[in-house]
py3Dmol code that shows the C-alpha trace and the ligand (Angstrom):
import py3Dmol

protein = """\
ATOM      1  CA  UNK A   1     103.873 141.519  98.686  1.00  0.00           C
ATOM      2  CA  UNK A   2     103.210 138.190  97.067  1.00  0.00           C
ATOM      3  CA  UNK A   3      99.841 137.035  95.392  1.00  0.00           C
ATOM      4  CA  UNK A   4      97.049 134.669  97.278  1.00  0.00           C
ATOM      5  CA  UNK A   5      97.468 131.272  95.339  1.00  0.00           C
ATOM      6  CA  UNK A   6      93.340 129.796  95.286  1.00  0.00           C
ATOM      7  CA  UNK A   7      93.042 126.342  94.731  1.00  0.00           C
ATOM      8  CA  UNK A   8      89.420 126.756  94.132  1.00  0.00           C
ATOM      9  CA  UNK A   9      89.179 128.266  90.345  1.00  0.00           C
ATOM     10  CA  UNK A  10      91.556 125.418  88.934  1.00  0.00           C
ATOM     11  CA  UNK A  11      89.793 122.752  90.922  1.00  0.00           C
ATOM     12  CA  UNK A  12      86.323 124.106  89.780  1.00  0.00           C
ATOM     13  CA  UNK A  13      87.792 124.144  85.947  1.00  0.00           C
ATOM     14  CA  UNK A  14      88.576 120.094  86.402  1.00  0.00           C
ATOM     15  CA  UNK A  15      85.409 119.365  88.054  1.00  0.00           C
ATOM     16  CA  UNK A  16      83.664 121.162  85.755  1.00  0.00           C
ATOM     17  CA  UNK A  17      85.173 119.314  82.421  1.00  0.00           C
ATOM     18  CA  UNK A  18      84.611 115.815  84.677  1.00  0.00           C
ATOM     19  CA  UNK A  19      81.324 116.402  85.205  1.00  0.00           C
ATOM     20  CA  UNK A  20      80.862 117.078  81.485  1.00  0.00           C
ATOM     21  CA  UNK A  21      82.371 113.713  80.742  1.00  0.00           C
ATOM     22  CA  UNK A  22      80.212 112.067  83.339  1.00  0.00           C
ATOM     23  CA  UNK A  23      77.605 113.527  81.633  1.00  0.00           C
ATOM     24  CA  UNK A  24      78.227 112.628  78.510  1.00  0.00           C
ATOM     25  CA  UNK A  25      78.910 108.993  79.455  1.00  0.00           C
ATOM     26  CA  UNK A  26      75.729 108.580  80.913  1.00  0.00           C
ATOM     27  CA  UNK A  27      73.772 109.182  77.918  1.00  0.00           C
ATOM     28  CA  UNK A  28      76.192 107.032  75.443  1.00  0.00           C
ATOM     29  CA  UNK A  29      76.525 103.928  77.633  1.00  0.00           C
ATOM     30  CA  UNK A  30      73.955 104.734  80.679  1.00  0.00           C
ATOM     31  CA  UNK A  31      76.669 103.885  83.499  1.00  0.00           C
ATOM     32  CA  UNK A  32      78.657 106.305  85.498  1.00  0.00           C
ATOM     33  CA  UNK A  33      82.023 106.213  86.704  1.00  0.00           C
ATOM     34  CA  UNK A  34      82.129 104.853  90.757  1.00  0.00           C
ATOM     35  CA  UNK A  35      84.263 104.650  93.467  1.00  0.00           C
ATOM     36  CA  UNK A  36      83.839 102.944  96.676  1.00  0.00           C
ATOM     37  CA  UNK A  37      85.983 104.569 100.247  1.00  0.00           C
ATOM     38  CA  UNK A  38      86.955 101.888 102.241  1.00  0.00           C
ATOM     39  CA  UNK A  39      87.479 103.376 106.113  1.00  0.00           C
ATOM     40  CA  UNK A  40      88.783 100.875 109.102  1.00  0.00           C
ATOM     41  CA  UNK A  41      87.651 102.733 112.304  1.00  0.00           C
ATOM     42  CA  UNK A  42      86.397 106.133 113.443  1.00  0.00           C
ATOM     43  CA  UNK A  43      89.709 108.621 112.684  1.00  0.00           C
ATOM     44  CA  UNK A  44      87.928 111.821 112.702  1.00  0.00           C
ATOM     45  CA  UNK A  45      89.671 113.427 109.866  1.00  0.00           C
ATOM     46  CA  UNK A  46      89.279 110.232 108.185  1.00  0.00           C
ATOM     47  CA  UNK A  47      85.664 110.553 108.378  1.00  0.00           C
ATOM     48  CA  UNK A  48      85.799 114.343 107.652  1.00  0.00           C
ATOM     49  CA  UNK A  49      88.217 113.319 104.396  1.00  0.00           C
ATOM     50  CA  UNK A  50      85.416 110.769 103.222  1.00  0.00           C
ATOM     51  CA  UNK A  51      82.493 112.838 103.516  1.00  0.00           C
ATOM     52  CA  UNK A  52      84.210 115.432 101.483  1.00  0.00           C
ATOM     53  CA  UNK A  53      84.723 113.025  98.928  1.00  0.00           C
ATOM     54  CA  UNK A  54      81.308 111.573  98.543  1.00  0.00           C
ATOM     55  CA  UNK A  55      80.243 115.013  98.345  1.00  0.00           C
ATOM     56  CA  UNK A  56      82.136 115.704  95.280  1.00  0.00           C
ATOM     57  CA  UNK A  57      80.869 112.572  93.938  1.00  0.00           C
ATOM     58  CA  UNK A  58      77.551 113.774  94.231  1.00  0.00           C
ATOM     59  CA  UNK A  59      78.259 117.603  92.786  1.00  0.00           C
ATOM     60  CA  UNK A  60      79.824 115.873  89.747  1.00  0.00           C
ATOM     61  CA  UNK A  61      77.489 113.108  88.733  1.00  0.00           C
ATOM     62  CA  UNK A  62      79.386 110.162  90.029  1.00  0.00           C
ATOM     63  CA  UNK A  63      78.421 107.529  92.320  1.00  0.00           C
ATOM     64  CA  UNK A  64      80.187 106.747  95.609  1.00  0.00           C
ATOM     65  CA  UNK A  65      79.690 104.001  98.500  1.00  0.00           C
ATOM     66  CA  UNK A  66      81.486 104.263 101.951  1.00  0.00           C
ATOM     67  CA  UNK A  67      82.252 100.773 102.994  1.00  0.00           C
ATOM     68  CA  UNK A  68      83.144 101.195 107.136  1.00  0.00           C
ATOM     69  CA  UNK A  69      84.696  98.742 108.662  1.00  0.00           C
ATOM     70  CA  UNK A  70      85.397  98.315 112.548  1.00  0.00           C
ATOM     71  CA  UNK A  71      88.453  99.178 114.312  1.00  0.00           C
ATOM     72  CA  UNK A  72      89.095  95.779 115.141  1.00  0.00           C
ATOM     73  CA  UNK A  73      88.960  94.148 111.912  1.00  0.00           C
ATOM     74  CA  UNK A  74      91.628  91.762 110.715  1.00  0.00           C
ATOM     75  CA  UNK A  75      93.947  91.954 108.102  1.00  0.00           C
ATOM     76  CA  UNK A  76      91.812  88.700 106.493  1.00  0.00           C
ATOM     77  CA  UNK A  77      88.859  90.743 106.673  1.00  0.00           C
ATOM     78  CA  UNK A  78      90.016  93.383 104.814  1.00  0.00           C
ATOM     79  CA  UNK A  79      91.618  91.360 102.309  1.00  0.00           C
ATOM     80  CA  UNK A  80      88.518  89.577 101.073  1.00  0.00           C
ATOM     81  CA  UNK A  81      86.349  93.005 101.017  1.00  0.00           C
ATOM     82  CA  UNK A  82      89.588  94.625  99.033  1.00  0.00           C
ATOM     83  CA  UNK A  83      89.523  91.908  96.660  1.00  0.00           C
ATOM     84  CA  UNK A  84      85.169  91.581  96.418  1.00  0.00           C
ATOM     85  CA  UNK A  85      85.456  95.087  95.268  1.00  0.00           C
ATOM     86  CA  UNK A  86      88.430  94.445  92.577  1.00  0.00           C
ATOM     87  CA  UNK A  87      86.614  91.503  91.480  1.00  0.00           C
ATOM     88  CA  UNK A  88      83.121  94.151  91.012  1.00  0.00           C
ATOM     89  CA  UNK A  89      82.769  95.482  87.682  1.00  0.00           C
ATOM     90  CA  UNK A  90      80.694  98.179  88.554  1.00  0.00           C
ATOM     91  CA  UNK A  91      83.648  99.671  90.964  1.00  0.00           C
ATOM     92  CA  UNK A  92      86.094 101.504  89.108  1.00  0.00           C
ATOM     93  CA  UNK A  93      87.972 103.105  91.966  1.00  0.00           C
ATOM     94  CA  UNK A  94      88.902 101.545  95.066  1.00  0.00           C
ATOM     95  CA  UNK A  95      90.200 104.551  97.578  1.00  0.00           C
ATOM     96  CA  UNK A  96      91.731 102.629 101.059  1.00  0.00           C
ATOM     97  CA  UNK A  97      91.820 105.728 103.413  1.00  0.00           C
ATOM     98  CA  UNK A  98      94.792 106.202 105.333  1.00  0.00           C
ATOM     99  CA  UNK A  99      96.421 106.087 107.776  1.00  0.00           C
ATOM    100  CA  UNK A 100      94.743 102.612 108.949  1.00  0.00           C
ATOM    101  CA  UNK A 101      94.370 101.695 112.844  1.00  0.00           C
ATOM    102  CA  UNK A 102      97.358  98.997 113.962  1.00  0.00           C
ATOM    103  CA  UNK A 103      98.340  96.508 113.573  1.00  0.00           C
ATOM    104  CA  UNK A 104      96.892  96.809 110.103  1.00  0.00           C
ATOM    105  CA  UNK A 105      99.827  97.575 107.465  1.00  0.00           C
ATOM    106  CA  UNK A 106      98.814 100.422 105.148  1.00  0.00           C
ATOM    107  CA  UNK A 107     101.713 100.033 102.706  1.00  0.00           C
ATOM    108  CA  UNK A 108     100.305  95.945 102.325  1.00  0.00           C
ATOM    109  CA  UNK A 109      96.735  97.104 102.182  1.00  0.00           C
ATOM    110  CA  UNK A 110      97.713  99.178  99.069  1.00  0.00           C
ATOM    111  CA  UNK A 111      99.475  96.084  97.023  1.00  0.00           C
ATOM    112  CA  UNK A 112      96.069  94.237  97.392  1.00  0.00           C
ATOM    113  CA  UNK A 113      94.049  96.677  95.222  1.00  0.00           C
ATOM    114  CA  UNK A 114      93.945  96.416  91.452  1.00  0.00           C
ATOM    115  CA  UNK A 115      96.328  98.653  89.990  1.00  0.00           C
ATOM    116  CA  UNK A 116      93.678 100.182  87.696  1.00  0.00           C
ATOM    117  CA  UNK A 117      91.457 100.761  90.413  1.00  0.00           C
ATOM    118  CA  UNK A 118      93.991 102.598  92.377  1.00  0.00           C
ATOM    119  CA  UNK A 119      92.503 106.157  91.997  1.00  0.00           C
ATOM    120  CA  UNK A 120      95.227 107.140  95.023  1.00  0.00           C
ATOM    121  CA  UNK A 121      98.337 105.942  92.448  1.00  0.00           C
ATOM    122  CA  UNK A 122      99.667 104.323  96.111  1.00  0.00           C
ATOM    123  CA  UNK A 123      99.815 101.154  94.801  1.00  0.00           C
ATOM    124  CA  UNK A 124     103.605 100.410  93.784  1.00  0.00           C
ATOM    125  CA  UNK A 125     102.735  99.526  90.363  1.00  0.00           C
ATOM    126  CA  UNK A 126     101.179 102.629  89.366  1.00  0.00           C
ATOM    127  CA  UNK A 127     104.440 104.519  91.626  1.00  0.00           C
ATOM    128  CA  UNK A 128     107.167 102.761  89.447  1.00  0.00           C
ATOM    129  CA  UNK A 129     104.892 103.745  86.287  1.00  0.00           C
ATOM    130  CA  UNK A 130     105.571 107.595  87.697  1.00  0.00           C
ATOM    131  CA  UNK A 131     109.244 106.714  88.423  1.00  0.00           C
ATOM    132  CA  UNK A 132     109.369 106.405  84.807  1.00  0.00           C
ATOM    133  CA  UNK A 133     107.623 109.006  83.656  1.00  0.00           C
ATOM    134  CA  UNK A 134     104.744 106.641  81.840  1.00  0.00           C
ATOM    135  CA  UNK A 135     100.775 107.233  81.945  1.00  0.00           C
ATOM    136  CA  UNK A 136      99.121 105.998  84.883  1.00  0.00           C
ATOM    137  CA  UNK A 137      96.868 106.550  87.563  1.00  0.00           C
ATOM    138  CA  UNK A 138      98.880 109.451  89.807  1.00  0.00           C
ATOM    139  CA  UNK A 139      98.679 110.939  93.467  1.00  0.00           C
ATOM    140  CA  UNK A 140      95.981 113.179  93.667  1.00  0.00           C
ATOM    141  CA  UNK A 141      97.836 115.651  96.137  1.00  0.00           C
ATOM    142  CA  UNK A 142     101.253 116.122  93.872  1.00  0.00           C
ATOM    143  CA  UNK A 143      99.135 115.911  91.168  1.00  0.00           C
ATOM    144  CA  UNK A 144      97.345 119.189  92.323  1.00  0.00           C
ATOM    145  CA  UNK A 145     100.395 120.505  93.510  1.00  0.00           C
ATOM    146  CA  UNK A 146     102.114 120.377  89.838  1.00  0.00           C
ATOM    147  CA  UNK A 147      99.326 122.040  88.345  1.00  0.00           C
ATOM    148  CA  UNK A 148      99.014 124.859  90.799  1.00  0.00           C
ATOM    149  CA  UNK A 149     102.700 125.945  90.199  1.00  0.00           C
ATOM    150  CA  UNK A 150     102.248 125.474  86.078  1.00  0.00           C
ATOM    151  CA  UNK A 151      99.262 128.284  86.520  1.00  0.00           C
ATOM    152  CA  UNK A 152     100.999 130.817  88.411  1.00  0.00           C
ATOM    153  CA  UNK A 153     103.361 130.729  84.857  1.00  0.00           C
ATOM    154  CA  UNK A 154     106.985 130.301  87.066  1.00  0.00           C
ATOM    155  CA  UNK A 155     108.438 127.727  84.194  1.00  0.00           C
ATOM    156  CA  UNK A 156     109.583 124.410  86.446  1.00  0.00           C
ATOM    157  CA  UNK A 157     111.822 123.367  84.091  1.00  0.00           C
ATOM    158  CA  UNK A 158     115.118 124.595  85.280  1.00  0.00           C
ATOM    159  CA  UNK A 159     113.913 125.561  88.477  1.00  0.00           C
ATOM    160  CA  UNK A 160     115.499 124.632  91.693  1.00  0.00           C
ATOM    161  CA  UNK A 161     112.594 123.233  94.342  1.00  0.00           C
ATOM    162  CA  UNK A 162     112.605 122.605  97.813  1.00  0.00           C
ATOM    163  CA  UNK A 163     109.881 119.741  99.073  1.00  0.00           C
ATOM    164  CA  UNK A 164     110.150 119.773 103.071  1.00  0.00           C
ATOM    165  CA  UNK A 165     108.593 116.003 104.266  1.00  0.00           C
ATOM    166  CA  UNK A 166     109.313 112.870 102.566  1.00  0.00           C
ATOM    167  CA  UNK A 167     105.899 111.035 102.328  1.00  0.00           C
ATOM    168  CA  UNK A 168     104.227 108.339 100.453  1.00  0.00           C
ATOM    169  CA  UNK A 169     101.467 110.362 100.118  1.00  0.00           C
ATOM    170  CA  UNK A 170     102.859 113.906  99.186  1.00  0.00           C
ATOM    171  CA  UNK A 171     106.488 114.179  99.208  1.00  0.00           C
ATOM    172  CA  UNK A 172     107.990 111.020  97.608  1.00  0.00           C
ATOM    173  CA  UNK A 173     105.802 111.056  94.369  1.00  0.00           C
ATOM    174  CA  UNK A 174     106.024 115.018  94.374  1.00  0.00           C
ATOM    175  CA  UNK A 175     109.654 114.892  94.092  1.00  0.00           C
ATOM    176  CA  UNK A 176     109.435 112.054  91.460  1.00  0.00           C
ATOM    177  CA  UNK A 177     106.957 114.555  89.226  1.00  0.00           C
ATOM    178  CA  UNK A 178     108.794 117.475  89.643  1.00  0.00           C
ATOM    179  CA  UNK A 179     111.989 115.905  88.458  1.00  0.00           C
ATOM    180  CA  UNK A 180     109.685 114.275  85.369  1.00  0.00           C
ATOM    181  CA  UNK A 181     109.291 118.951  84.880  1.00  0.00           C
ATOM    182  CA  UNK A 182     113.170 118.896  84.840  1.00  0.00           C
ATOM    183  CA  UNK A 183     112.539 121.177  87.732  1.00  0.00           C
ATOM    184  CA  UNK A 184     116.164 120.459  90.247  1.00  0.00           C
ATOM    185  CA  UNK A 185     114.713 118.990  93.235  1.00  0.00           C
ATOM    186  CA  UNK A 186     116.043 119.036  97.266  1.00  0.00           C
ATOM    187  CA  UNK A 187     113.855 116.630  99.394  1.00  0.00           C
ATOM    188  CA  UNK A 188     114.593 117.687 102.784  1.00  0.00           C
ATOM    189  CA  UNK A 189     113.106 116.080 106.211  1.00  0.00           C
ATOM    190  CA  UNK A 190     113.383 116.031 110.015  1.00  0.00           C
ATOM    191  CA  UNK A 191     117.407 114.771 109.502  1.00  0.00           C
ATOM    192  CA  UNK A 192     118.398 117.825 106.837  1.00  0.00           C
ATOM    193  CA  UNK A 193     121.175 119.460 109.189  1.00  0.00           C
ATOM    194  CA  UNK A 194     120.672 123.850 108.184  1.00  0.00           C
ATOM    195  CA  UNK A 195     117.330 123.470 106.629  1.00  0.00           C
ATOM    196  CA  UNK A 196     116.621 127.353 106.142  1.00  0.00           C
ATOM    197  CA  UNK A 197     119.881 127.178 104.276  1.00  0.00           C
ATOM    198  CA  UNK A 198     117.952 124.595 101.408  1.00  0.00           C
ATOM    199  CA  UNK A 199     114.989 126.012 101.404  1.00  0.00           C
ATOM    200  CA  UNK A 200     115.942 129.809 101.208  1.00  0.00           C
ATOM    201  CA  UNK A 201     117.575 128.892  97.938  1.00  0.00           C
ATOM    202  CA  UNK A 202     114.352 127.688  96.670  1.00  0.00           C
ATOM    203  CA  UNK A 203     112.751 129.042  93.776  1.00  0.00           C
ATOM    204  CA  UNK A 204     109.746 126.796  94.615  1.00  0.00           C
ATOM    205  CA  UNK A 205     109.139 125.487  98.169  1.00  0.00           C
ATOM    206  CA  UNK A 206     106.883 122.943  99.142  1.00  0.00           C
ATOM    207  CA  UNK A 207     106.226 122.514 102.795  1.00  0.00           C
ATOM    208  CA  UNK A 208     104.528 119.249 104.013  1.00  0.00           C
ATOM    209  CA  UNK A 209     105.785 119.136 106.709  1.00  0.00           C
ATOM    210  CA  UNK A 210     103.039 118.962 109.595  1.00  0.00           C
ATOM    211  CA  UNK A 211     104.082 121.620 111.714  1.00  0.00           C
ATOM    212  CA  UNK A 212     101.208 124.810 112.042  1.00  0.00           C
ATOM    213  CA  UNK A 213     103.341 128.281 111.151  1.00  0.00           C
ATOM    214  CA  UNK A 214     106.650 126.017 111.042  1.00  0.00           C
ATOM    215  CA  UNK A 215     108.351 128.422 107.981  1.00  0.00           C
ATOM    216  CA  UNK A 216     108.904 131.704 108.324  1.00  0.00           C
ATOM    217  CA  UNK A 217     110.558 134.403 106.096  1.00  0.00           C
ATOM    218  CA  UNK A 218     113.801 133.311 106.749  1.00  0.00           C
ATOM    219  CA  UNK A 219     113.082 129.821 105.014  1.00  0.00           C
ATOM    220  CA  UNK A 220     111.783 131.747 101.989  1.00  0.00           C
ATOM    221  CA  UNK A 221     113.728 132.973  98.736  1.00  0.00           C
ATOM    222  CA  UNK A 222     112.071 136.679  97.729  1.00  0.00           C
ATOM    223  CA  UNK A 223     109.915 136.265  94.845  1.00  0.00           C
ATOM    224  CA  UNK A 224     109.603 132.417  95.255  1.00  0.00           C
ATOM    225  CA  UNK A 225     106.546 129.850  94.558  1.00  0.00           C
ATOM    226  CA  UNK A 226     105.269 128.664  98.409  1.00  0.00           C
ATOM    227  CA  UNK A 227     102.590 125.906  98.224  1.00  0.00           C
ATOM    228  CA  UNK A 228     101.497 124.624 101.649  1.00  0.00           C
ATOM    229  CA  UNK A 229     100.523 120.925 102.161  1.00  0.00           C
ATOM    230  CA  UNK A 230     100.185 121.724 105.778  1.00  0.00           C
ATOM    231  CA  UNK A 231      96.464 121.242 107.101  1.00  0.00           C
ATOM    232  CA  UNK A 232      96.773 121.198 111.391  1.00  0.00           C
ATOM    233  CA  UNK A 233      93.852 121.691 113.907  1.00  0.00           C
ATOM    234  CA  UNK A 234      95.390 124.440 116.229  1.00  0.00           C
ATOM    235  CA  UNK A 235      93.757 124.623 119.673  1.00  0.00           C
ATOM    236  CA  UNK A 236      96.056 126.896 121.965  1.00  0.00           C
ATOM    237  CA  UNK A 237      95.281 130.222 122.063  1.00  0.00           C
ATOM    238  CA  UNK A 238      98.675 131.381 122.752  1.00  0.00           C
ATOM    239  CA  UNK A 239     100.227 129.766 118.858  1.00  0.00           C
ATOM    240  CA  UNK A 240      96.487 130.684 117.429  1.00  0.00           C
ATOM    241  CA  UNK A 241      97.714 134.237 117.681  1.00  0.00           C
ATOM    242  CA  UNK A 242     101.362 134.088 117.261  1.00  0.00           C
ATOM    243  CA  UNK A 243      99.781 132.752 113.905  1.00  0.00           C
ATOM    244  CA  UNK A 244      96.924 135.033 113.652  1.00  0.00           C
ATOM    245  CA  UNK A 245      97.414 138.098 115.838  1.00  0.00           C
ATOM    246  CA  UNK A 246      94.248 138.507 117.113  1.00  0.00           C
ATOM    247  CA  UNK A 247      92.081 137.767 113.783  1.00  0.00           C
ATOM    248  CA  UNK A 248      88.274 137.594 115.204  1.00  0.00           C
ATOM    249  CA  UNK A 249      87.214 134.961 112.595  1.00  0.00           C
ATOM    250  CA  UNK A 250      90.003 132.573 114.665  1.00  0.00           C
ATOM    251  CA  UNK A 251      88.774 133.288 117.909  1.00  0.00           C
ATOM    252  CA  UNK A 252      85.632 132.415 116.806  1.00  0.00           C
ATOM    253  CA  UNK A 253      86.361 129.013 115.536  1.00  0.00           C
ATOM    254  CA  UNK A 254      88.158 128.554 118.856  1.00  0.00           C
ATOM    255  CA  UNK A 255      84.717 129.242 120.368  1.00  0.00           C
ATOM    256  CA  UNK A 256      82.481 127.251 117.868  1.00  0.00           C
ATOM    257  CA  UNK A 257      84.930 124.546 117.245  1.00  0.00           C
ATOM    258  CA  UNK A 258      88.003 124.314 120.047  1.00  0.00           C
ATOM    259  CA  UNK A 259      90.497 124.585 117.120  1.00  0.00           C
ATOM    260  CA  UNK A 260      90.965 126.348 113.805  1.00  0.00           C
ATOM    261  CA  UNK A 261      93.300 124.854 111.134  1.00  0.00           C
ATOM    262  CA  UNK A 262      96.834 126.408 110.090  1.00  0.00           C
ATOM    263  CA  UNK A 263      98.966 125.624 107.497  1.00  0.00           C
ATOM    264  CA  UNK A 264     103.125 124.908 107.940  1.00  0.00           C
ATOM    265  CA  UNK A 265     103.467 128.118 106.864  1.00  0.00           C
ATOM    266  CA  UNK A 266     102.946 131.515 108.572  1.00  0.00           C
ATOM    267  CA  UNK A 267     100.902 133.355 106.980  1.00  0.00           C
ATOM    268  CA  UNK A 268     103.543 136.923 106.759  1.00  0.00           C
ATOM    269  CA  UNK A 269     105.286 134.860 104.629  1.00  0.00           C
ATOM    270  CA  UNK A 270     102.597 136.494 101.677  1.00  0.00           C
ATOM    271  CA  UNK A 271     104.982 139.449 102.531  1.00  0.00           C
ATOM    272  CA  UNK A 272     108.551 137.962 100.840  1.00  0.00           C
ATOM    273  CA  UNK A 273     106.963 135.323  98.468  1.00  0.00           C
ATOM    274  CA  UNK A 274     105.936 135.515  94.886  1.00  0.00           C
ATOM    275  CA  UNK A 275     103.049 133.164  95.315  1.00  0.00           C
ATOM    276  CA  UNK A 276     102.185 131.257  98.623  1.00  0.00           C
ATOM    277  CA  UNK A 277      98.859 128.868  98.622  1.00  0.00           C
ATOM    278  CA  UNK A 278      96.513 129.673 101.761  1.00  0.00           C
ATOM    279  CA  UNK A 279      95.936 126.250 103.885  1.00  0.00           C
ATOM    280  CA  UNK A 280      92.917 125.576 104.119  1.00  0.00           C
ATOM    281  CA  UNK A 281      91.573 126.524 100.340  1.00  0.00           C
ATOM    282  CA  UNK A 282      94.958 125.628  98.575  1.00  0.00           C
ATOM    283  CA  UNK A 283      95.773 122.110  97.869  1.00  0.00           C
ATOM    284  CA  UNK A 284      92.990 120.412  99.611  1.00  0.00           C
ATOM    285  CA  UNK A 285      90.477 121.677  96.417  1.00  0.00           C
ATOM    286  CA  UNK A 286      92.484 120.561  93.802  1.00  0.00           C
ATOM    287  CA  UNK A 287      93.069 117.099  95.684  1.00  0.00           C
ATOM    288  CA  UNK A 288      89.711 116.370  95.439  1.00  0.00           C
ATOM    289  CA  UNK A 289      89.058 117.521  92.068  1.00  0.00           C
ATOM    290  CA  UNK A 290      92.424 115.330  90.916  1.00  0.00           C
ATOM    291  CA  UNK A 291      90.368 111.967  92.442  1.00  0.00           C
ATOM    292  CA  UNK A 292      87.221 112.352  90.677  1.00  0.00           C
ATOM    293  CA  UNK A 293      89.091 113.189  87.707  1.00  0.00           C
ATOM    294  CA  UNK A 294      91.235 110.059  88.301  1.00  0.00           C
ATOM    295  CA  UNK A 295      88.275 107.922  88.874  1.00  0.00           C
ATOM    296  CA  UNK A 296      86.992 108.901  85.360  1.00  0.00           C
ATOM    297  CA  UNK A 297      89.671 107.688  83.607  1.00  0.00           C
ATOM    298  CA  UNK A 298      89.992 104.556  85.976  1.00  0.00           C
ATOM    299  CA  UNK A 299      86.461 104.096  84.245  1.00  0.00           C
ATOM    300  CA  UNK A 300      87.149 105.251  80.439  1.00  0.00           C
ATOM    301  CA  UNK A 301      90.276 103.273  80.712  1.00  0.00           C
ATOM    302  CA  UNK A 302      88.589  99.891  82.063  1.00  0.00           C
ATOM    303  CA  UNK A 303      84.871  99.888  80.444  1.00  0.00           C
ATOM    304  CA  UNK A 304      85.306 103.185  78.208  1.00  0.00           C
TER     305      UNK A 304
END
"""
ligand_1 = """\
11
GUN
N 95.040 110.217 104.027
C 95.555 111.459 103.885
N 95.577 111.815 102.583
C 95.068 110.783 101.886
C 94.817 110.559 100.496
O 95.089 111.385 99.616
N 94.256 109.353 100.180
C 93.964 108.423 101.110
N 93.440 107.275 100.708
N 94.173 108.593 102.406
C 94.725 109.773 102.785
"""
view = py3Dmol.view(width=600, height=400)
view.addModel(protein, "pdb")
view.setStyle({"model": 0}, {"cartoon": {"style": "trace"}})
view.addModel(ligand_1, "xyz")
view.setStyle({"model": 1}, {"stick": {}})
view.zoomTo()
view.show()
């Protein structure tokens, strides 16, 4: 029977030391570190994404602006707001939330932001600066990822890990970071041919993969590190309990909500890992936490 991996204590540790820093850098220079969400249309977990964000702004002592912009608007449009709020001294981060409505072009939006406002580390400055293995702003989600695996105390380095889902976002940069550990890394994807066969050999898995209760034991080494990107809204009763059995506290989200959310993995995989991350109350946490602590430096780095 493996152990419950909480994002929550290691996320409140880096919130707690930001907020200390935001502290102190009120009273030396009376300005605090800012970052402004830009959001093209109404993408509900978009929206949901933002508000959690300002909200940690707000527990920590930072300050944060949503700028909203319609569905409709142009890729001009956007340009001249993205570059208003490079040109703004008072901004330090700049956060474009993804994925953007068509026919806007995420991957172009990203180039247009000032690489030391990027508190994402999308933009492909700050990426090649990963690729080799140099300071920079990073990806908040790998970011968290890394650090949840270092304080379980399964050494990386050496290690053989499995990231299911090739991302921008999550898997891409992960397996760039994980390879800066000297961990051995497999990045595997909807076109990897016996995919049980990778991942079982895994001594650390990461599954971003999108698909609620996708890996079972059988994709699972015994003993092994499981860390679950997966965050999906689940609305049919029938895979709510092939998930869940028949867990009350599901059935009444289903009531009070239509859906409840799942990770990609099923949760009896606690029963052959080492250490598996619930989803939600995992990764998400330590995302968050990784942003504002991002956006801090973005500051001490540019008006420090
Ligand atoms: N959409 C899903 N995850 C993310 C993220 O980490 N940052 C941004 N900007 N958009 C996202």
């Amino acid at each position: 029977m493996g152990i419950w991996l909480e994002g929550k204590p290691l996320a409140d540790r880096i919130r707690d030391q930001v907020a200390r820093e935001v502290a102190l850098a009120r009273e030396a220079k009376g300005t605090v570190p800012g970052i402004v969400a830009v959001i093209v249309g109404d993408n509900p977990a978009s929206q949901s994404y933002v508000r959690m964000k300002e909200k940690a702004c707000r527990a920590l002592g930072l300050w944060s602006e949503v700028l909203r912009l319609p569905a409709g608007t142009t890729r001009d449009v956007l340009k001249a707001r993205i570059d208003e709020l490079n040109a703004a001294d008072h901004v330090d981060g700049i956060l474009v939330q993804l994925p953007l409505p068509p026919p806007l072009d995420s991957q172009e939006a990203i180039s247009w932001l000032r690489p030391d406002k990027d508190v994402d580390g999308f933009h492909p400055y700050n990426l090649g600066l990963l690729m080799e293995n140099r300071p920079g702003l990073r990806p908040c989600t790998p970011t968290g990822i890394v650090e949840l695996i270092k304080s379980t105390g399964v050494a990386i380095e050496g290690s053989e890990a499995a990231i299911v889902g090739r991302s921008m976002i999550v898997g891409k940069p992960l397996a760039a970071m994980m390879t800066n550990e000297n961990a051995t890394v497999t990045v595997c994807h909807s076109r990897t041919r016996d995919l049980a066969q990778v991942t079982s050999r895994a001594g650390i898995l990461i599954a971003a993969l999108g698909k609620p209760g996708f890996f079972g034991p059988e994709h699972v080494k015994e003993g092994a590190v499981v860390v679950d990107v997966g965050s999906n809204a689940v609305s049919d009763p029938a895979e709510i309990r092939r998930l869940f059995g028949d867990d009350p506290k599901r059935e009444q989200d289903l009531r009070d909500k239509g859906y409840t959310w799942a990770g990609d993995v099923h949760p009896r995989v606690i029963e052959k890992a080492g250490w598996l991350t619930p989803s939600p109350g995992g990764v998400g946490p330590l995302t968050i936490a990784f942003l504002m602590k991002s956006t801090l430096e973005a500051y001490q780095h540019r008006r420090g």
